[in-house]
KOLMAR-219157 format. One record per residue (C-alpha): x negated, y negated, z negated; residue number from 0. Coordinates in steps of 0.05 Angstrom, whole numbers, plus 5000, padded with zeros to 4 digits. Each point is the difference from the previous one (the first is absolute). Layout:
N
<pt X="X" Y="Y" Z="Z" num="NUM"/>
...
//
This chain:
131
<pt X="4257" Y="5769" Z="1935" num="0"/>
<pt X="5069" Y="4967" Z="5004" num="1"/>
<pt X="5018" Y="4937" Z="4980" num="2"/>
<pt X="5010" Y="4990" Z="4920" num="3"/>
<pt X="5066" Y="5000" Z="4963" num="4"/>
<pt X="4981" Y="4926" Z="4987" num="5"/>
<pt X="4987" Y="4973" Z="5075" num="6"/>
<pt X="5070" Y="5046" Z="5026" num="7"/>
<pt X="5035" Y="4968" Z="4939" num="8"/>
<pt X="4980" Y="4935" Z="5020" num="9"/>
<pt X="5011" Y="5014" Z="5074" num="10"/>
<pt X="5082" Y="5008" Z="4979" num="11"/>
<pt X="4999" Y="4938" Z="4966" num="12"/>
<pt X="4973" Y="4964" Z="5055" num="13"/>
<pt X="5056" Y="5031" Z="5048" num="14"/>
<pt X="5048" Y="4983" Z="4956" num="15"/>
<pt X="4991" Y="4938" Z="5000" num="16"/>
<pt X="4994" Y="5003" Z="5067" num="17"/>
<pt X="5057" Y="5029" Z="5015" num="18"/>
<pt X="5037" Y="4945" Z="4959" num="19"/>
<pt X="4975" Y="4952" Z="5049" num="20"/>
<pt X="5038" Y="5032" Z="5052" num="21"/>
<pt X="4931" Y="5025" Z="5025" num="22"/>
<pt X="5010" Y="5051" Z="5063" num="23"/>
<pt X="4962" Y="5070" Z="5013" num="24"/>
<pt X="4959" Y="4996" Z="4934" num="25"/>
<pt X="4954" Y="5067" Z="4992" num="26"/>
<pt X="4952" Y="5014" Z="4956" num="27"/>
<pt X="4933" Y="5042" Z="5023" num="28"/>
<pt X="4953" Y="5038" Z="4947" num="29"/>
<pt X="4927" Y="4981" Z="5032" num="30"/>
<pt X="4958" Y="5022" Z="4947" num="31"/>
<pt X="4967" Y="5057" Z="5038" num="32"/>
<pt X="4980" Y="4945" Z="5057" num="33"/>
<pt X="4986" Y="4945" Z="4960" num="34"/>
<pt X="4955" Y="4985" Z="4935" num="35"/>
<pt X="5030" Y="4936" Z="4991" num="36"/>
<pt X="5079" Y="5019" Z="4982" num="37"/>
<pt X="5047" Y="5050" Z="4998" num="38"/>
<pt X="5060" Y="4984" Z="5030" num="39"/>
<pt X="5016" Y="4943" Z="5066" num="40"/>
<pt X="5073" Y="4969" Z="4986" num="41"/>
<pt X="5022" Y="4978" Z="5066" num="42"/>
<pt X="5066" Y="4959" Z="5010" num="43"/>
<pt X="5028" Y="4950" Z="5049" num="44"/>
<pt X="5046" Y="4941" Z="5002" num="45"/>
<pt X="5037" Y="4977" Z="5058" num="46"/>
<pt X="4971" Y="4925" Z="5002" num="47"/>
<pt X="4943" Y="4956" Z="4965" num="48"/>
<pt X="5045" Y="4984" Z="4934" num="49"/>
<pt X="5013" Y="5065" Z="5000" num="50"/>
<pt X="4929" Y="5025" Z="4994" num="51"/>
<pt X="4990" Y="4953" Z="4950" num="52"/>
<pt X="5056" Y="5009" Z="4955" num="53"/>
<pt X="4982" Y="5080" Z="5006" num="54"/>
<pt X="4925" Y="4981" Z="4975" num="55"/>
<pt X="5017" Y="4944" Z="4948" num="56"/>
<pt X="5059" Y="5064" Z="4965" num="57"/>
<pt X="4934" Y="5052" Z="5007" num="58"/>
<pt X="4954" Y="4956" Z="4961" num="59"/>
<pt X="5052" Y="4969" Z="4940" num="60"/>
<pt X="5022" Y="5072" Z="5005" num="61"/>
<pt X="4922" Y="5029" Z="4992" num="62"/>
<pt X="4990" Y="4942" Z="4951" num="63"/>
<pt X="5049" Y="5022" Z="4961" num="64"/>
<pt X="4968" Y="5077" Z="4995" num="65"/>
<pt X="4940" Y="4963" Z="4976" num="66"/>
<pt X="4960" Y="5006" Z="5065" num="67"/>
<pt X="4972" Y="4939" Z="5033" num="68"/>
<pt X="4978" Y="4999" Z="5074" num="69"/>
<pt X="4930" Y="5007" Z="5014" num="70"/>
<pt X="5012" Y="4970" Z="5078" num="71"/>
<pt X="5048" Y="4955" Z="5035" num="72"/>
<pt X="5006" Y="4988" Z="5071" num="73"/>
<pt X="5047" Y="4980" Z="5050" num="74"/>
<pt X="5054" Y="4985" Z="4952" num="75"/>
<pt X="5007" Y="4925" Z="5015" num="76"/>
<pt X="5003" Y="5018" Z="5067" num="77"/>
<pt X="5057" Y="5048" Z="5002" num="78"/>
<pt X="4981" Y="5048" Z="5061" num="79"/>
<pt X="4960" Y="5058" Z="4958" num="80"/>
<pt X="4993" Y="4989" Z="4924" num="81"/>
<pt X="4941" Y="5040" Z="4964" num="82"/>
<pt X="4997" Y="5008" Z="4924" num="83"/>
<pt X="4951" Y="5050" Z="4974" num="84"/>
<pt X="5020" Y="5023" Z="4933" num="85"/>
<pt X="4933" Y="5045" Z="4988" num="86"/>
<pt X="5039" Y="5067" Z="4997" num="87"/>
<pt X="5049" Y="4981" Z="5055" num="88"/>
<pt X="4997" Y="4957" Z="5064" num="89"/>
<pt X="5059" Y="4966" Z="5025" num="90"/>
<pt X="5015" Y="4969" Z="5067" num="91"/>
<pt X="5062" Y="4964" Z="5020" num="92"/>
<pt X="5000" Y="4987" Z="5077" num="93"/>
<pt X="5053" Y="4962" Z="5043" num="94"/>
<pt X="5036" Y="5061" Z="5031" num="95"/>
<pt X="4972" Y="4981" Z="5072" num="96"/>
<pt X="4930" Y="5000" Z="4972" num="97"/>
<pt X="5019" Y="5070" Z="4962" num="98"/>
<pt X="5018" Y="5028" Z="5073" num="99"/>
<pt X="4934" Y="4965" Z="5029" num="100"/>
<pt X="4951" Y="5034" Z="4952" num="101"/>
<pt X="5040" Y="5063" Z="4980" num="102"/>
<pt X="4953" Y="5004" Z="4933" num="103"/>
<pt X="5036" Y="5074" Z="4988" num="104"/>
<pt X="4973" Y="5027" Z="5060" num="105"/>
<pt X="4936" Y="4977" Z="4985" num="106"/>
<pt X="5001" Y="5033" Z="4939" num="107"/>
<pt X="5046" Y="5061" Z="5026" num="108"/>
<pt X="4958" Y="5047" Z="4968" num="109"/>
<pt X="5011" Y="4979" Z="4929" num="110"/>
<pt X="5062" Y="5035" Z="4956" num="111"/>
<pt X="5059" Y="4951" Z="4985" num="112"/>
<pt X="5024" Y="4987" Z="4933" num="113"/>
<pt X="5069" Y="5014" Z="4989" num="114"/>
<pt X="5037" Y="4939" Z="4980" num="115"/>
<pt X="5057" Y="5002" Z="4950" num="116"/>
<pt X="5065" Y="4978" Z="5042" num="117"/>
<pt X="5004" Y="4932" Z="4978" num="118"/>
<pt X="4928" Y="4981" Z="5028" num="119"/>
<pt X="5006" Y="5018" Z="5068" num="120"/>
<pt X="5037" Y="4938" Z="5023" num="121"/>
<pt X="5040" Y="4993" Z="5057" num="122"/>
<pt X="5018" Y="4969" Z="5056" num="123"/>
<pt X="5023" Y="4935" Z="4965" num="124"/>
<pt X="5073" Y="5012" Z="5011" num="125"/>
<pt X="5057" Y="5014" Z="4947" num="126"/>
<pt X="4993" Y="5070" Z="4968" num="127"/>
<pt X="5050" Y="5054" Z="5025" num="128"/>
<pt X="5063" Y="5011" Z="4961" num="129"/>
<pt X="5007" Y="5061" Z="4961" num="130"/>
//
């Protein structure tokens, strides 16, 4: 069964505000055939510990705003790989050298990837082209 209208909705919200943090590489990965325990894995990274941080402090006010409170918290404080469960979807916001180190997408290679709206896909932190 794929992941609800609610978790995916909530997965673009999250990458948006991502994504407004400068966040680098954000995709989003529909794991409800793998896993009983969400839907969808947000995965994003941020080129330094503030970084991370900032990226997981946006994703919560912006969650909070939705309504939607985070069941878990880890690693935030620390700023190297930031975990906030949100029930429906799991985010994780790793340093980029820690992103490389685990490569969570391969792990979970098998799963489909959400299609992310252009504005929450992020970047590479640098000015956006000129049209």
């Amino acid at each position: 069964m794929p992941a609800t209208d609610h978790a995916l909705d909530l997965a673009v919200e999250a990458a948006r505000a991502a994504s407004n943090r400068k966040a680098q590489e954000i995709i989003a990965l529909d794991v409800s055939d793998r896993l009983v325990l969400t839907d969808v894995f947000l995965i994003a990274s941020g080129t330094n510990e503030r970084q991370v941080v900032a990226i997981a402090e946006a994703i919560e006010e912006a969650m909070h705003a939705r309504g939607v409170k985070a069941l878990r918290r880890e690693g935030v404080r620390e700023g190297r790989w930031a975990l906030l469960d949100f029930g429906d979807i799991v985010v994780h916001v790793q340093h980029d050298e820690d992103r490389v180190y685990y490569a969570l997408e391969r792990l979970w290679s098998d799963c489909p990837v959400v299609e992310l709206p252009a504005d929450a896909r992020g970047g590479d932190g640098g000015p956006e082209p000129q049209e």
